[in-house]
Structures are given as structure tokens and as C-alpha cells.
N, C-alpha and C positions, 0 to 999 in steps of 0.2 A: 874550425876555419876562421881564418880573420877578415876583415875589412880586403885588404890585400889580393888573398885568396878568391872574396868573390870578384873583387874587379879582372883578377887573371881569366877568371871561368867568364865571364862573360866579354870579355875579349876573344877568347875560343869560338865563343858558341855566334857571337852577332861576328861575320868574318868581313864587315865592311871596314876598308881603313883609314873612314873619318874620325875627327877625333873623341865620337860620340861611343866608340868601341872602346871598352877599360874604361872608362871614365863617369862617373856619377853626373846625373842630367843637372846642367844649372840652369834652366827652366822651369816654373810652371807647367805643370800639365793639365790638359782639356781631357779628364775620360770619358769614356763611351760606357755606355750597359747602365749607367745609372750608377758606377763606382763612385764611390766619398773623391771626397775633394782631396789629395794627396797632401801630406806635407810641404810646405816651402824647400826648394831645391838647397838653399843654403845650408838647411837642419839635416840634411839628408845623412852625409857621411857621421854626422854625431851620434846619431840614431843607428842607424846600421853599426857602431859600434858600441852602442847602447845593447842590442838586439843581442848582438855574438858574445857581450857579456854574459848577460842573462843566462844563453842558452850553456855558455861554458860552468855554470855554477848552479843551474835547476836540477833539483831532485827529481824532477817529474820522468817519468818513463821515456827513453826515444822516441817510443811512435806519438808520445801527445807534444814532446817538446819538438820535436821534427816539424809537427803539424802547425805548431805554434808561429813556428818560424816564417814555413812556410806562406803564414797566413800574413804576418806581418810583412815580407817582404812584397808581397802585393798590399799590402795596403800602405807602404813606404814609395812604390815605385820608382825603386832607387836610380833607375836609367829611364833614358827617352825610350827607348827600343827593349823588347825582348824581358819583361818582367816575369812575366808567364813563365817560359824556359828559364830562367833563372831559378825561379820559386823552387819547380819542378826536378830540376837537377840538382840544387843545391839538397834537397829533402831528399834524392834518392843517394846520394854520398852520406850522407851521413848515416839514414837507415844503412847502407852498405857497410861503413865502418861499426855497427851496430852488428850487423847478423850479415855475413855474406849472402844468405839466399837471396835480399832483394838487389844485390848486384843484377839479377835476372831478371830486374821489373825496371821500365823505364816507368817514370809518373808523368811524365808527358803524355804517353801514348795510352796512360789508364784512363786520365781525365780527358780523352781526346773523344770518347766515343757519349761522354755525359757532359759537354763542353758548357750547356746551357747553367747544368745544374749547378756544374762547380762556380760559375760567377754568381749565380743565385746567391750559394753559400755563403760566398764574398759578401755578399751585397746583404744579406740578413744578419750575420755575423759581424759589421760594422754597423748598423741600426742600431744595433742591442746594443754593443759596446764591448761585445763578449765573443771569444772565434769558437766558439762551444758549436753552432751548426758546421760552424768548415769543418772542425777536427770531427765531427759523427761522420759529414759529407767522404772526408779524405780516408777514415779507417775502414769505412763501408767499402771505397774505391778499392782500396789495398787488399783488402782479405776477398775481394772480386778477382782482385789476379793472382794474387795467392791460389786460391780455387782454383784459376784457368788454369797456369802452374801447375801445378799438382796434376789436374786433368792429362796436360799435354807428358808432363814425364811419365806418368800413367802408360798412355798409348804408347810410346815409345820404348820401353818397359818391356811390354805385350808383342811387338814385334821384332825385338833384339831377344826376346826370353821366351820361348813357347812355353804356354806350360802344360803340351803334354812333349814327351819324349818320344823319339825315334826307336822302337825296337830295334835287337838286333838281329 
């Protein structure tokens, strides 16, 4: 994905039609939770295509480079609105283009029920200087729905397929 690409995706996802939808925040931002102080709005776009570099020429595995990304695009904050969902969709497209099965996982709704934790991670992972607790925080999350996954096609399985048979 490029620069480009995420501005489309979040033109999609934030559907208000200020000019704040598609377009990188050229403000300062004030976070909440105890997040680091964002980049300057000016550096933003250079950096997010600093980022989609990176990510296009790392050797590192998809789910840690995924995670990487992930992590940095919250701590870029590349929009006024909707980093979060960004973060989130952007990581589950490309694990997608990775391995079809997590087409069936949204990461929105994995880190929705650990909501705390995951800014936690944020928030320790920029301390250190290093996203080493998010990417533990985000593979623990993933192999969580993976699990449920697995569970649910399970059930589903068991009552499309008895397995005893019908005499005749």
C-alpha cells in the first residue's frame, strides 16, 4: 500500500465530507491516555512514506512487520480523526494479502474487548523507544481470534456434519 492508498482507506472509513476525510491532519495534536507527543503535522506525509518504504523492503515476517506498522501508525497519527481504525484495517489488509484466513478477523473488533490494554502497549512501547510490547500485545490478540476462529468453524462443522450417521 502506498501514501495514496491509505488516504483512500480512510476517506472510506471516516464518511464525514469535511476536508479532514482523505487528507493528513495539518495540526498538532493534543492526546489523551498519556500518548507521546505526535510528530509535527508538516512531517507527517514524509514519514508515512518513509514507513510504506520500510515496510515494502523488510525481511521481517508479516505478522511482526504488520505489527510494526501498525504501531507506528498510531504513534504518527497521521489524521485528526480515526487513527485507531486506520492502524487496525490497514494491519488486517495486508495480513489478508499474507494468508487469506485473516480476511475473517477484523483487528478492530479483537482489540475492542482489551481496549485498555492495547493503549497501554502504545504507551509502554513508546517509553522504551522499541514497539516490542505492542507487537507481543497484537500477536497474543491475533492468535486469541485465531482460537475463537477455529472454535466457531469447529461448532459449525458439528452441526452441518454429524458424526454419527443415520442407519438405514
Amino acid at each position: 500500500m502506498q501514501s495514496s492508498g491509505l488516504l483512500a482507506l480512510h476517506r472510506s472509513l471516516i464518511k464525514d465530507l469535511s476536508e479532514k476525510s482523505g487528507s493528513y491532519r495539518q495540526q498538532s495534536l493534543a492526546l489523551k491516555s498519556g500518548l507521546q507527543m505526535a510528530p509535527q503535522a508538516m512531517r507527517v506525509p514524509q514519514i508515512v512514506e518513509e514507513l510504506f518504504s520500510w515496510f515494502k523492503t523488510t525481511a521481517h515476517h508479516p505478522l511482526i512487520s504488520s505489527a510494526v506498522c501498525h504501531y507506528e501508525l498510531q504513534f504518527i497519527q497521521p489524521f485528526a480523526q480515526g487513527n485507531t481504525e486506520i492502524a487496525c484495517t490497514w494491519q488486517t489488509l495486508q495480513l489478508s494479502q499474507w494468508h487469506s484466513l485473516f480476511s475473517l478477523i477484523n483487528i478492530n473488533n479483537v482489540i475492542a474487548t482489551t481496549r485498555r490494554h492495547y493503549f497501554e502497549s502504545i504507551n509502554l512501547s513508546t517509553k522504551s523507544g522499541d514497539s516490542s510490547v505492542f507487537i507481543e500485545y497484537i500477536l497474543e490478540a491475533l492468535l486469541a481470534a485465531l482460537k475463537s476462529l477455529e472454535s466457531d468453524l469447529k461448532s459449525i462443522t458439528k452441526t452441518k456434519n454429524p458424526t454419527t450417521t443415520p442407519s438405514s
